[in-house]
Wavefront OBJ file of the C-alpha trace (Angstrom):
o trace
v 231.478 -36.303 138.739
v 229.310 -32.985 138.567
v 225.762 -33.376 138.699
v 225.390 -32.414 134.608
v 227.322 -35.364 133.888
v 224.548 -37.510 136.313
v 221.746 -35.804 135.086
v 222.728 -36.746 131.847
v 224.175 -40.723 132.476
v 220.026 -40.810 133.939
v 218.565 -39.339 131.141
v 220.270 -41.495 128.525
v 219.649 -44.962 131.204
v 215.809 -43.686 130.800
v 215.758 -43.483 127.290
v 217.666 -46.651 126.416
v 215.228 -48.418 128.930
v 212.280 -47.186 127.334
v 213.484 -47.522 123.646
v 213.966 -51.520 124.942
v 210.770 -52.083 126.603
v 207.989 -49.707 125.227
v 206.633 -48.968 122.032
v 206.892 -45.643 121.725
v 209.315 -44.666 118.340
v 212.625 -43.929 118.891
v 212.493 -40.723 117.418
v 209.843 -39.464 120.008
v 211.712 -40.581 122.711
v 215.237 -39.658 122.316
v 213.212 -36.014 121.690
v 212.244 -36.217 124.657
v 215.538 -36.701 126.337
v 217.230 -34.014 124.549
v 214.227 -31.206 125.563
v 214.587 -32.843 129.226
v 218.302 -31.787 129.080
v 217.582 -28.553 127.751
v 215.256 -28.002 130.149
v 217.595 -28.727 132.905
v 220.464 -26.378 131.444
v 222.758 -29.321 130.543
v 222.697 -28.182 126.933
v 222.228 -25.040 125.009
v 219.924 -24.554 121.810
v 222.867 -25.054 119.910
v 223.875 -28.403 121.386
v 220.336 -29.751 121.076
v 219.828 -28.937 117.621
v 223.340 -29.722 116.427
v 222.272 -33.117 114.777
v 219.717 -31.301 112.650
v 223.104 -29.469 110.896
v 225.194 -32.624 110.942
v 226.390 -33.745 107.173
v 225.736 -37.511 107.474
v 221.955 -36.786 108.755
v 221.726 -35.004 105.489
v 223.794 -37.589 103.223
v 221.195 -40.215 104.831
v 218.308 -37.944 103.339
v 219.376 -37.371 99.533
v 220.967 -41.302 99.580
v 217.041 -42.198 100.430
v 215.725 -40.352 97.707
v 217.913 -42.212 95.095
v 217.083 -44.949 96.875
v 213.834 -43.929 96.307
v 214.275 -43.285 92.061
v 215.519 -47.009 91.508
v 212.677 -48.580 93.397
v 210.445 -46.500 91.488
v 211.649 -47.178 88.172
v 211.816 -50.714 89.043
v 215.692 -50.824 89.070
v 215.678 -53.372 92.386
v 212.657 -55.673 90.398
v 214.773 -56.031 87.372
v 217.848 -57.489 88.999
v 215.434 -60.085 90.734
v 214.407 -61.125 87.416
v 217.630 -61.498 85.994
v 219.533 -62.971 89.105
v 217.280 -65.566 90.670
v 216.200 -68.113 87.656
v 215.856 -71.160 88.328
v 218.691 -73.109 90.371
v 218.734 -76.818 90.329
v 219.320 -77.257 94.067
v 218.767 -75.049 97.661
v 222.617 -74.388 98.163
v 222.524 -73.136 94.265
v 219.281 -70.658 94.929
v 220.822 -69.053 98.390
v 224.031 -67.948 96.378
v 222.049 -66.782 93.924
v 219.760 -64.741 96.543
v 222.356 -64.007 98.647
v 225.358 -62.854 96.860
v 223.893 -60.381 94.632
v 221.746 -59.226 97.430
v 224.507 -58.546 99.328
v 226.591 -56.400 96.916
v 223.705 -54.430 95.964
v 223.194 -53.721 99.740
v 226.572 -51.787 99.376
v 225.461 -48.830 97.490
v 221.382 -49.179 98.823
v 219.825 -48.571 102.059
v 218.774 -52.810 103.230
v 215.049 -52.024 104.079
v 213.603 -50.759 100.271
v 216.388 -54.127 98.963
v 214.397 -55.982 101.601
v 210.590 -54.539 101.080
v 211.158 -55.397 97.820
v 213.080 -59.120 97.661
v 210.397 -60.639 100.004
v 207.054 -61.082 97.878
v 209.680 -61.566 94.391
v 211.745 -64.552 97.135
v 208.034 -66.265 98.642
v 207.098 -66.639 94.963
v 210.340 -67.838 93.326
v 210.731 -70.352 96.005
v 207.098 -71.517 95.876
v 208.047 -72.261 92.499
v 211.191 -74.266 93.141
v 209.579 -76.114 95.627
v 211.832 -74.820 98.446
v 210.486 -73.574 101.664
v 211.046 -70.041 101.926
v 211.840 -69.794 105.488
v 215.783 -71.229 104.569
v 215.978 -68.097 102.666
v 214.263 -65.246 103.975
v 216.552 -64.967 107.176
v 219.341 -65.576 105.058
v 218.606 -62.493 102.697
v 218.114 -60.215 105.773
v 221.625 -61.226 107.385
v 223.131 -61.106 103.896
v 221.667 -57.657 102.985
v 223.418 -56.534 106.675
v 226.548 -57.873 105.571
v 226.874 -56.172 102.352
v 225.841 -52.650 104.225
v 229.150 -53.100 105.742
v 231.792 -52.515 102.652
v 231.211 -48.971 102.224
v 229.952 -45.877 103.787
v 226.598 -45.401 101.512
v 225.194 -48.934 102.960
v 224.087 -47.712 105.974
v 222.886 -44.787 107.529
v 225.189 -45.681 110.670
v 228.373 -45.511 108.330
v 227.031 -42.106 106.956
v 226.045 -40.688 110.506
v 229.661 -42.000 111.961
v 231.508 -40.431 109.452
v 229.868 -37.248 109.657
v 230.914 -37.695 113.399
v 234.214 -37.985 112.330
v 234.566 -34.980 110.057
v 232.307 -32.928 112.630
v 234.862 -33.532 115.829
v 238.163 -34.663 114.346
v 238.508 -32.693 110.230
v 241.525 -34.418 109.927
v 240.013 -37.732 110.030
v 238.324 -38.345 106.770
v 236.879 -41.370 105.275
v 236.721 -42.836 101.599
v 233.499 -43.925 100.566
v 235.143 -47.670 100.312
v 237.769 -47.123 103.367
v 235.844 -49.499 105.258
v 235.551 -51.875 102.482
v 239.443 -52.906 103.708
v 237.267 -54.853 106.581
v 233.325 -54.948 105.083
v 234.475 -57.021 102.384
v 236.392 -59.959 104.674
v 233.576 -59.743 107.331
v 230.777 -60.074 104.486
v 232.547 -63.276 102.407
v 232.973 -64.657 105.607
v 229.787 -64.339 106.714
v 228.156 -65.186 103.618
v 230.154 -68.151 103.635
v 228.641 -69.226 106.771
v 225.026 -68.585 105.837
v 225.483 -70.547 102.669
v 227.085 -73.365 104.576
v 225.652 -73.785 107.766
v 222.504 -71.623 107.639
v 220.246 -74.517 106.405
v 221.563 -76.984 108.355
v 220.481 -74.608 111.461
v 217.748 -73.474 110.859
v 214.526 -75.911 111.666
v 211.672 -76.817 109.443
v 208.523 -73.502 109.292
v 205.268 -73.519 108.082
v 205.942 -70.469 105.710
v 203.128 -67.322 105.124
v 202.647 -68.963 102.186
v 200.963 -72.373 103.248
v 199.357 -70.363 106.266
v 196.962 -68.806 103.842
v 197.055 -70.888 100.710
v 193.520 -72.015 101.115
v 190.885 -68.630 101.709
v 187.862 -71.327 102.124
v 189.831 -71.813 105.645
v 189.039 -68.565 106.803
v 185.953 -67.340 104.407
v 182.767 -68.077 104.532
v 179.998 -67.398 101.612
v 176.597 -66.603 101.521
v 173.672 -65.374 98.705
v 171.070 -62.748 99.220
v 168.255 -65.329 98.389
v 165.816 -64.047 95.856
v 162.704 -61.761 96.852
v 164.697 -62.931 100.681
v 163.559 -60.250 103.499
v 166.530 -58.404 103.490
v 166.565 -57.529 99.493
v 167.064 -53.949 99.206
v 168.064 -53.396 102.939
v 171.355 -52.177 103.869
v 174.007 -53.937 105.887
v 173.143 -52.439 109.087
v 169.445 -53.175 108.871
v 170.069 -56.880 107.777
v 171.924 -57.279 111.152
v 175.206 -58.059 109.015
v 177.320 -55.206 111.220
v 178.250 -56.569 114.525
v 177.816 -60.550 113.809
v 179.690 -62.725 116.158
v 182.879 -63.455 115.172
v 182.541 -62.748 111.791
v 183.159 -59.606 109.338
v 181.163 -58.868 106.159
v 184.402 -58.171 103.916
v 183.159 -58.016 100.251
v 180.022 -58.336 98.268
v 180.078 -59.889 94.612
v 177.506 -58.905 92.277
v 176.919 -59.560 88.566
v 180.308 -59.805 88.398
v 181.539 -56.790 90.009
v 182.709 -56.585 93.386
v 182.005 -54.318 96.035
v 185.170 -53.966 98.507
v 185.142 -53.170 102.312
v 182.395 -53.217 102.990
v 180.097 -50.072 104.733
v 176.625 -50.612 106.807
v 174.591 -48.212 104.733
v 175.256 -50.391 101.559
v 171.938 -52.189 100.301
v 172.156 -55.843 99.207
v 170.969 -57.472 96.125
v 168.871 -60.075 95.723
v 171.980 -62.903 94.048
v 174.956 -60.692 96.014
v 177.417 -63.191 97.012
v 178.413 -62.270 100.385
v 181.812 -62.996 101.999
v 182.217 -63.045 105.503
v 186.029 -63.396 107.112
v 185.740 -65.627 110.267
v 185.471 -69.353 111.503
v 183.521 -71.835 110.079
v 181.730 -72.474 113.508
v 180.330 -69.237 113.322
v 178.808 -70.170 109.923
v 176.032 -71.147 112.063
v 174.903 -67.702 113.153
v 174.788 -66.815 109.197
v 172.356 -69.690 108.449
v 169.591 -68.526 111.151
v 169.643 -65.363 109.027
v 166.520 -64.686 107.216
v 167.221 -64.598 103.165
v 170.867 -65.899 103.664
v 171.375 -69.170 101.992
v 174.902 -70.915 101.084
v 176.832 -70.115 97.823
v 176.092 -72.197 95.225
v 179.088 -71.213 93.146
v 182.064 -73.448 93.376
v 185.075 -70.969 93.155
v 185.852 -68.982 95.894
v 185.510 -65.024 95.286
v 188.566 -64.476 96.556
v 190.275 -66.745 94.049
v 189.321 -64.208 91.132
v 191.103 -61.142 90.087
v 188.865 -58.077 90.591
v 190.138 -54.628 89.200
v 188.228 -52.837 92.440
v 190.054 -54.935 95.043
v 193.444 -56.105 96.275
v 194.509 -59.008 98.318
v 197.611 -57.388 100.134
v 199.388 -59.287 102.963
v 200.843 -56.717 105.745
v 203.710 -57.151 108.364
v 202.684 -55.307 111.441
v 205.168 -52.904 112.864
v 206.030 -52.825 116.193
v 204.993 -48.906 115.996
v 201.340 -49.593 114.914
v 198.969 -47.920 117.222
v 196.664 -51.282 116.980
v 199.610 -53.167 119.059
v 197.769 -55.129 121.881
v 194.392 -53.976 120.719
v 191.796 -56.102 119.331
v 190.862 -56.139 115.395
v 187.381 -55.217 116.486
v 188.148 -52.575 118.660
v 190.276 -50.739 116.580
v 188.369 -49.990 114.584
v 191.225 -51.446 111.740
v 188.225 -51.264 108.794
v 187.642 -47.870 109.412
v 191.356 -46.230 109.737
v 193.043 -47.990 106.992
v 189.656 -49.060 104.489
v 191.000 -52.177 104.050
v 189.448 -55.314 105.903
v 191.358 -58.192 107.731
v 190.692 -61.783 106.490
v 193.176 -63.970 108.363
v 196.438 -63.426 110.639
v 199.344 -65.103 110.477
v 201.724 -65.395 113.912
v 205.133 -67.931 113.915
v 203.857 -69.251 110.316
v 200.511 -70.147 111.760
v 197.394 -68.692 111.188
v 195.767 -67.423 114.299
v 192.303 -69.822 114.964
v 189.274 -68.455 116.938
v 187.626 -65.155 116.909
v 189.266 -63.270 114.521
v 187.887 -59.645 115.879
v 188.819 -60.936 119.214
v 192.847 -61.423 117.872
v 194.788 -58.633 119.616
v 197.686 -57.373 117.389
v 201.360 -57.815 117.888
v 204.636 -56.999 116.017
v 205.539 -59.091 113.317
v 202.230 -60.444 112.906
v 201.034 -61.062 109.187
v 197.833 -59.516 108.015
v 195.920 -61.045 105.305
v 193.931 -57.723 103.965
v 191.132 -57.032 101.561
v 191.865 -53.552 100.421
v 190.663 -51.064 97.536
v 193.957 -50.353 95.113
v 194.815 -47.047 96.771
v 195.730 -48.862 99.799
v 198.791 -50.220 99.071
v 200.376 -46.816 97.706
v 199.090 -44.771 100.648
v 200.351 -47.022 103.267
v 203.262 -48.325 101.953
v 205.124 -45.930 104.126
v 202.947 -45.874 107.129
v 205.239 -47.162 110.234
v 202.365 -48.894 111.332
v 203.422 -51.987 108.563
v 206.989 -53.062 107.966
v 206.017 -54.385 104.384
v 203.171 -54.381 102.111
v 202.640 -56.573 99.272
v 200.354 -57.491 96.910
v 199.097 -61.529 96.622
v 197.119 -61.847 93.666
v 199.747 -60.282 90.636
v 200.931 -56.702 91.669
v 201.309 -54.189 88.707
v 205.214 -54.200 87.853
v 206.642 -49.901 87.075
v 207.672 -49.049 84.034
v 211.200 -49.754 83.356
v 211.823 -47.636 80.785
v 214.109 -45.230 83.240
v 215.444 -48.195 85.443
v 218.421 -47.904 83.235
v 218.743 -43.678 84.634
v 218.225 -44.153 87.706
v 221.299 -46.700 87.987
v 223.076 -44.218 86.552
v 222.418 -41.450 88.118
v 223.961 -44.091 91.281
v 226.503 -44.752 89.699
v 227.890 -41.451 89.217
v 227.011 -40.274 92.776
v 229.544 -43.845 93.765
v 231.951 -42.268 91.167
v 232.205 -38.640 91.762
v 232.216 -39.763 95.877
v 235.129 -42.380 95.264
v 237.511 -40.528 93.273
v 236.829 -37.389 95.507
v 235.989 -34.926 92.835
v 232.981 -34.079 95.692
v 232.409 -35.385 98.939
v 229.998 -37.617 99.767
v 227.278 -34.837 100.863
v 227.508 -32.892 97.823
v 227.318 -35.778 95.441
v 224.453 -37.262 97.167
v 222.691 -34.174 97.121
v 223.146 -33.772 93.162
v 222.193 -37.207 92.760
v 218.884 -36.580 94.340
v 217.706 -33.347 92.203
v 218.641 -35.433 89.058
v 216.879 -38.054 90.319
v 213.915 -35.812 90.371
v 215.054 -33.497 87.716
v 214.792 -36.527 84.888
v 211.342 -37.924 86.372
v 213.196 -41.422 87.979
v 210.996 -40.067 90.860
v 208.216 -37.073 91.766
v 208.712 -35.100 94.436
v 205.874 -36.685 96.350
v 207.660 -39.995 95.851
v 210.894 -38.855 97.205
v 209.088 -36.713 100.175
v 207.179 -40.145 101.045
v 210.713 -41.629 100.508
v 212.229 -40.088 103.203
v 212.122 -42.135 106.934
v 211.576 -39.255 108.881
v 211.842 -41.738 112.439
v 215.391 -42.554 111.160
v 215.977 -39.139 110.559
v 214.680 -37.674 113.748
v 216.250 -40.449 115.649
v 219.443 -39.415 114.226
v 219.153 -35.649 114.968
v 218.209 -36.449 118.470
v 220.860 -38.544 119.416
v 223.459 -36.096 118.396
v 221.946 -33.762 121.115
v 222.019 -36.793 123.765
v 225.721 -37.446 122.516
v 227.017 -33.422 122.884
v 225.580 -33.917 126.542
v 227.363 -36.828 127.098
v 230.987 -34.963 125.932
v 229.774 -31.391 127.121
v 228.775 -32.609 131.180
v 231.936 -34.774 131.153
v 229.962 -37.978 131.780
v 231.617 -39.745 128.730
v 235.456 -39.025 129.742
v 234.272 -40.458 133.260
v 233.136 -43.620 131.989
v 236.243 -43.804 129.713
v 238.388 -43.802 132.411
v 236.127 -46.471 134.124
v 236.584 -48.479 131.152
v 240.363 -47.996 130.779
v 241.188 -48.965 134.112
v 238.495 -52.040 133.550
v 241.108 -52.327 130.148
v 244.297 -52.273 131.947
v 245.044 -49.054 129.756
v 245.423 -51.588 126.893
v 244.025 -50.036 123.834
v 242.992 -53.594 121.691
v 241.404 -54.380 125.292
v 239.210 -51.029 125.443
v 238.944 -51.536 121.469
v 237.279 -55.016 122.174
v 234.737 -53.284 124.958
v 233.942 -50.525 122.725
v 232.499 -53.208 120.204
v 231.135 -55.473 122.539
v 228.879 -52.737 123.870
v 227.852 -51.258 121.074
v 226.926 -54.888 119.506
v 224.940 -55.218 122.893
v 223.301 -52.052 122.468
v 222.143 -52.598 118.928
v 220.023 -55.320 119.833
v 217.617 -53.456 121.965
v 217.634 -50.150 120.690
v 218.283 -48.965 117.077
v 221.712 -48.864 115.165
v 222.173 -45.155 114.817
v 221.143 -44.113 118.348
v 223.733 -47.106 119.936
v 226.286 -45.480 117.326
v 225.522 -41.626 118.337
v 225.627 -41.991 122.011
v 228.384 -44.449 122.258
v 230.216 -42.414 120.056
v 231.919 -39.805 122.500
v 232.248 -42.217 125.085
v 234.413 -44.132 122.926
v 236.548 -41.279 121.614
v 237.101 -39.985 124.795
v 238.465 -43.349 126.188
v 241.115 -43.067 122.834
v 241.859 -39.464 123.896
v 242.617 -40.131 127.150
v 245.189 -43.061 126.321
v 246.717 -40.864 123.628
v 245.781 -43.089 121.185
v 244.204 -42.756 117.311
v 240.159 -42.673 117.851
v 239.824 -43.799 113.841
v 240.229 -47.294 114.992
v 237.454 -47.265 117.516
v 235.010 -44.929 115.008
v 235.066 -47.929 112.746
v 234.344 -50.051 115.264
v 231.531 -48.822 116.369
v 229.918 -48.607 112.541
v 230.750 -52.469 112.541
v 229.070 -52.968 116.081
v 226.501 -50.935 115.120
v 225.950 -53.296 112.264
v 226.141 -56.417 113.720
v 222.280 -57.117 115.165
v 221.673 -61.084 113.996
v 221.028 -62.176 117.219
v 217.166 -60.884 117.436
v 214.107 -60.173 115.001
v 213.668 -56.719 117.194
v 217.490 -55.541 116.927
v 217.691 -54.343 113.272
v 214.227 -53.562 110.751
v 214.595 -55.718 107.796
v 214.976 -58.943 110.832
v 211.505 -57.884 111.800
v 210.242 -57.203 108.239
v 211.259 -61.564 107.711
v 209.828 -62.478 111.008
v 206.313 -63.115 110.316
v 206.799 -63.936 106.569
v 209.411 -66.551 106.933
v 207.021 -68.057 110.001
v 210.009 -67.863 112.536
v 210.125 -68.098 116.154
v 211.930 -65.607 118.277
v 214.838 -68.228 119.560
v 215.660 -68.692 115.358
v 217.530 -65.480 115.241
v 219.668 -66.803 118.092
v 220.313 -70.122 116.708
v 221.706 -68.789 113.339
v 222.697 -64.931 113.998
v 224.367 -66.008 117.368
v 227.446 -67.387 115.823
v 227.200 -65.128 112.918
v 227.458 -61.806 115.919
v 230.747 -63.818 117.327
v 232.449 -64.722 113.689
v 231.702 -60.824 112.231
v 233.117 -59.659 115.555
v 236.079 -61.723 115.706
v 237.073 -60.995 111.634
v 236.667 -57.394 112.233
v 238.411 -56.494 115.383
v 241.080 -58.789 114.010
v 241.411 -56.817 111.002
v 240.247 -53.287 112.101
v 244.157 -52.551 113.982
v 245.956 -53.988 111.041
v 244.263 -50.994 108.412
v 243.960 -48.407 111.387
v 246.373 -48.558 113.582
v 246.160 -47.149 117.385
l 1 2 3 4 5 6 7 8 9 10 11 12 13 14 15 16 17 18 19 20 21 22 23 24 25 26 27 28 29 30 31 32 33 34 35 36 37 38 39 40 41 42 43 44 45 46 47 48 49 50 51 52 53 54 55 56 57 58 59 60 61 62 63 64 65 66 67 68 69 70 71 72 73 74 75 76 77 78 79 80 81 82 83 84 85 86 87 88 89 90 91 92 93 94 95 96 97 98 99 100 101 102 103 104 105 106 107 108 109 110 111 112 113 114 115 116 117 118 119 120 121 122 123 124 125 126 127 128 129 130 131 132 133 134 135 136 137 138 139 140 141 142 143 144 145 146 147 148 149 150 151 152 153 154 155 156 157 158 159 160 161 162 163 164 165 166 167 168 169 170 171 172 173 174 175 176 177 178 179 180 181 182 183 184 185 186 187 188 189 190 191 192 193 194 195 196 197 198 199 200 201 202 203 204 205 206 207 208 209 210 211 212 213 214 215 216 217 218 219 220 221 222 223 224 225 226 227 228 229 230 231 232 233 234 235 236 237 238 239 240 241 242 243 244 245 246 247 248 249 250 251 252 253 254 255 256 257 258 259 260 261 262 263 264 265 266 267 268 269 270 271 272 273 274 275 276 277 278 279 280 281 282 283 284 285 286 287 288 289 290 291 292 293 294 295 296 297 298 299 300 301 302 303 304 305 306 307 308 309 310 311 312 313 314 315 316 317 318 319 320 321 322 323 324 325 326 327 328 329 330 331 332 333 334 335 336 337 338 339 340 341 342 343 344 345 346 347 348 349 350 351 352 353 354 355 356 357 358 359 360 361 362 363 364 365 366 367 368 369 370 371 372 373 374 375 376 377 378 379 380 381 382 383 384 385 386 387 388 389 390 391 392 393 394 395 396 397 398 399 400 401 402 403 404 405 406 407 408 409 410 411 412 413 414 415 416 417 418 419 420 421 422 423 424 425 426 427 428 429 430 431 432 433 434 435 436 437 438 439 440 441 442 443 444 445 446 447 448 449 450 451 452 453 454 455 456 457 458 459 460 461 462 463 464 465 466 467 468 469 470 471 472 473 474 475 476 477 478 479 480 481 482 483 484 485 486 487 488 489 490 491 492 493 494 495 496 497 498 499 500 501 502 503 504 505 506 507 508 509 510 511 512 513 514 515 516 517 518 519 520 521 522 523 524 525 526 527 528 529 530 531 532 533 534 535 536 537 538 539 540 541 542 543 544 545 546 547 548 549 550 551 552 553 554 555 556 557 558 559 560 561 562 563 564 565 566 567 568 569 570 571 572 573 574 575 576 577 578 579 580 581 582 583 584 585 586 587 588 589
């Protein structure tokens, strides 16, 4: 093997290795594998920028910009109201969650179906009297399903097919070509969730009991009158840097004053509350013209037009990962105070500035109403949502902005234009009729997916270019006795395997060649193995880390780690088995 081809088998070892084990985004790292093979001379410019031309990189764009037009118009909110009502028993309310949730995930990207199913699910279920962790998992698994019965539900299937048409023209997929297997592998699987997924999985505290109660983690003081510290600001009343406690909003005559800052001046009658243990309650009293509330309600029972209650699922990119609250300065970056977190559907007791952060954790914020909009695409939170009642969008273009869809599914399917071109007009009438602004559909765009995309393409030409992927297909065909179901069940297996510790589209990209080079080398069809590596690419049920919308459930639904293994486990071998059944019998080798 020539030393390219082990240059680059090292480089892509490294990068897998740290995409599994560090936090650093995808997207930076696999850029940093392609300029280290630049560098080197494995690749040109041209190879190392060749995902940045690719057509499915670019169908993944405009397709997240319509996405993008139906969440704003509140297209996604409307079917919620319409679908879930009121079921008269669990089994009843999972097929109505599930089953529409999973044919809408055909034609929409799973993380905005996600984002926005989770606060609508916690509250319908809260209402039925069902606890939500037997259906949060279940609409994440379900929405991954339903991603597999056409090309638009994923970016994988759009990234794999523009693979296809790139190397092989000849090679084309439909937009529902795949639907021939998605469809079996999704009623099957739904079929399992709906019959053994609550049977499986074991009894959670939910979010939603974690912080039902905010006199658990609030305590409440007055500025006594004529009181020492009347007319003194927070930093001079020696309300900054208490012990254990945070000074997170003020209420006065009626008004409230959010987040807190150390140069504001108290009131004689401000209610002051203070995020923290109760033990530390004793610090407060010592205070000099701090004396308990005497009101009965708690402040953070009322609705306030100057604040927000907002719960936030940490990402497992946040740059306050393993740091504490307090020394992150959290207040200050975001203007939006912490009140309680919630870990495995507990709330975390002791020092609450002394928590350090970790993924999947569930913040209980106190945030001014520009928070929510500025951060809602930050990749430091998975999801944001609003507690107390958040503001629905006007509906009166929901209608538009399904249609606008619809056409682009139309004009794709019959093949008046290909998928690229239709997405692309789909997107400037998206913007063209005001379903979205262009700030909206910039903010829209995932620019890690993106990038992680573009930069595995370069890591994938290296692969085919140093001759490092035909060498490992002839490994894996003599491994296969030359058998191509045999190599056709490796293929899967590995990407499957890889999917869970890295993300879809990279597994998909740089397995890709190795794949098609093991077909071209037995002289057999490589269309069977493309599809399944979009199916393996798919398949991530086994952990919260493999796929985004598990980890955007995790902390919500209060699940443990060893939950995605009890339920997805059998759910990875079932999708598997239907699909590389069914895969030879539509595309044969």
């Amino acid at each position: 093997m020539p030393l390219d081809a082990w240059i680059t088998l090292a480089t892509v070892a490294v990068t897998f290795v740290l995409m599994a084990t560090t936090r650093i985004g995808p997207d930076i790292i696999l850029l940093g594998g392609v300029v280290a093979l630049l560098t080197l001379g494995v690749i040109d410019a041209d190879q190392a920028l060749s995902g940045f031309s690719n057509s499915g990189l670019f169908t993944v764009a405009f397709m997240y910009v319509l996405v993008v037009s139906i969440r704003e118009t509140g297209g996604i909110d409307i079917i919620i109201r319409y679908v879930l009502g009121r079921p008269r028993s669990e089994a009843a309310a999972q097929a109505r969650l599930l089953i529409p949730v999973s044919a809408l995930s055909a034609f929409i990207n799973n993380t905005p179906v996600v984002a926005t199913y989770i606060p609508a699910v916690m509250s319908w279920s809260r209402r039925l009297g069902l606890p939500v962790h037997r259906f949060l998992m279940p609409l994440s698994f379900a929405t991954i399903l339903g991603g597999t019965c056409s090309l638009m539900g994923t970016s994988t299937n759009l990234v794999v097919s523009g693979l296809l048409g790139d190397n092989y023209p000849e090679l084309e997929l439909g937009l529902f070509d795949i639907a021939w297997v998605g469809v079996p592998v999704a009623l099957i699987g739904l079929a399992y969730l709906l019959l053994a997924s609550r049977w499986l999985l074991p009894e959670r505290r939910g979010l939603a009991q974690a912080f039902d109660n905010p006199r658990e983690f609030t305590i409440e003081m007055e500025v006594a009158r004529d009181g020492p510290i009347v007319d003194k600001t927070v930093q001079q009343a020696g309300l900054r840097h208490l012990d254990g406690l945070f000074l997170v909003e003020i209420e006065r005559a009626g008004n409230i004053v959010s987040v807190v800052g150390p140069g504001e001046r108290l009131k004689e009658g401000d209610r002051l509350v203070f995020a923290g243990t109760t033990e530390a309650a004793i610090e407060l009293q010592q205070i000099r013209g701090l004396q308990p509330s005497s009101l009965g309600e708690s402040s953070l029972n009322k609705d306030y037009r100057e604040r927000r209650l907002v719960e936030a699922v940490v990402s497992d990119q946040c740059q306050f990962i393993g740091q504490r609250i307090r020394e992150g300065h959290f207040r200050t970056l975001y203007g939006a105070a912490v009140l309680a977190v919630c870990r495995n559907g507990e709330r975390v007791a002791g020092n609450l500035g002394q928590i350090r952060l970790q993924p999947a954790d569930v913040l209980l914020l106190e945030a001014r109403p520009p928070f929510i909009e500025r951060h809602r695409q930050s990749r430091d939170f998975l999801l944001i949502s609003q507690v107390n009642g958040q503001a629905r969008p006007n509906h009166d273009k929901a209608w538009l902005a399904w249609s606008i869809l619809a056409g682009v599914v139309g004009l794709a399917t019959f093949g008046v234009l290909s998928i690229l071109n239709a997405a692309m007009l789909g997107a400037a009438l998206a913007v063209l009729t005001g379903c979205c602004t262009i700030g909206a559909a910039k903010r829209g765009l995932d620019t890690q997916v993106l990038l992680t995309i573009a930069a595995s393409f370069g890591l994938g030409a290296s692969l085919e270019s140093s001759g490092a992927a035909t060498t490992i297909a002839s490994q894996a065909l003599s491994l296969a006795g030359n058998q191509p179901y045999l190599l056709l069940i490796g293929a899967y297996i590995l990407v499957a395997l890889l999917t869970e510790v890295v993300t879809n589209n990279a597994a998909a990209v740089i397995s890709f060649p190795i794949v098609t080079a093991g077909a071209e080398t037995l002289g057999v069809s490589v269309m069977p193995f493309a599809i399944a590596v979009m199916f393996a690419a798919s398949s991530s049920f086994l952990t919260p880390i493999g796929y985004q919308t598990n980890l955007m459930v995790y902390g919500p639904g209060g699940y443990r780690f060893g939950d995605f293994a009890r339920v997805g486990g059998l759910l990875n071998v079932l999708v598997g088995i239907v699909a590389l059944a069914l895969i030879p019998l539509f595309w044969p080798f």
